[in-house]
N, C-alpha and C positions, 0 to 999 in steps of 0.2 A: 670693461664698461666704457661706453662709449663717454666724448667730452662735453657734452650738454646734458644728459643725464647726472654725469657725476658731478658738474657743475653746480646745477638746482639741489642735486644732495648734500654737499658742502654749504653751500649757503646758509641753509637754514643750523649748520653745526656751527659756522661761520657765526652767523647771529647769533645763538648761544654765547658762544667765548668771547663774542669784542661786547659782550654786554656790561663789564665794569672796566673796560678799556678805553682810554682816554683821544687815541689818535688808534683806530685800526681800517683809516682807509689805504695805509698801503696792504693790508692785508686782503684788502675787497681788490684792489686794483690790481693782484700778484694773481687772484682769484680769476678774475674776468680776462686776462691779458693772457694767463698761460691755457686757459678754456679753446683760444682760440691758437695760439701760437704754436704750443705744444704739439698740435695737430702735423704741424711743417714736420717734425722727426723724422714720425716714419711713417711705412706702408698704412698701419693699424692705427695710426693716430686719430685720423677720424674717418667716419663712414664715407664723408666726401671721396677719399683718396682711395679708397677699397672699389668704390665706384667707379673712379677714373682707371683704374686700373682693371677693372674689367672689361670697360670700353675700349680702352688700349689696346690690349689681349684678345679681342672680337676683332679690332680691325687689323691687324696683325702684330703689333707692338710688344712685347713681351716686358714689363716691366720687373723685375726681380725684388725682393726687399733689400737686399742688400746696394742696387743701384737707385735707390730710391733713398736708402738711408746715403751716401755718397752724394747726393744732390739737396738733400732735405735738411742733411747736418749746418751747410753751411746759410741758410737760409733761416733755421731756427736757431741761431748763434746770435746773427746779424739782425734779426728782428726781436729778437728778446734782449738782445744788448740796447739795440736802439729806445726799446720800450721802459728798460732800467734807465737809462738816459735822461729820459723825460720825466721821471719819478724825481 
């Protein structure tokens, strides 16, 4: 499932459960932050990067998942660190 579909589907489970919950916006904000971050991982993280790497691969680029997760690991470390940071 892609990350803004499963996004919108969480939400409303999300509002469910923080409904006699006193403080659940770090759980809105864990929600919205890894929606998009998450994505950095890998190849399959979101449809963006499925895209890019097809265009890649067209102009002769061959992108692999495995060189993608080697470059995407450290990038979705360091933005989700930073994201917890400001939390």
């Amino acid at each position: 499932m892609d990350n803004i579909p499963f996004t919108m589907s969480m939400a409303y489970v999300l509002r469910e459960m923080s409904g006699g919950m006193t403080n659940a916006d770090l759980l809105w904000w864990a929600l919205s932050l890894e929606a998009c971050l998450g994505g950095n991982f890998t190849l399959i993280g979101t449809s963006a990067n499925i895209v890019a790497s097809a265009v890649a691969e067209r102009e002769g680029y061959r992108i692999s998942f495995l060189t993608f997760l080697k470059y995407g690991t450290p990038v979705a470390v360091l933005s989700t660190g930073s994201a917890l940071l400001r939390l």
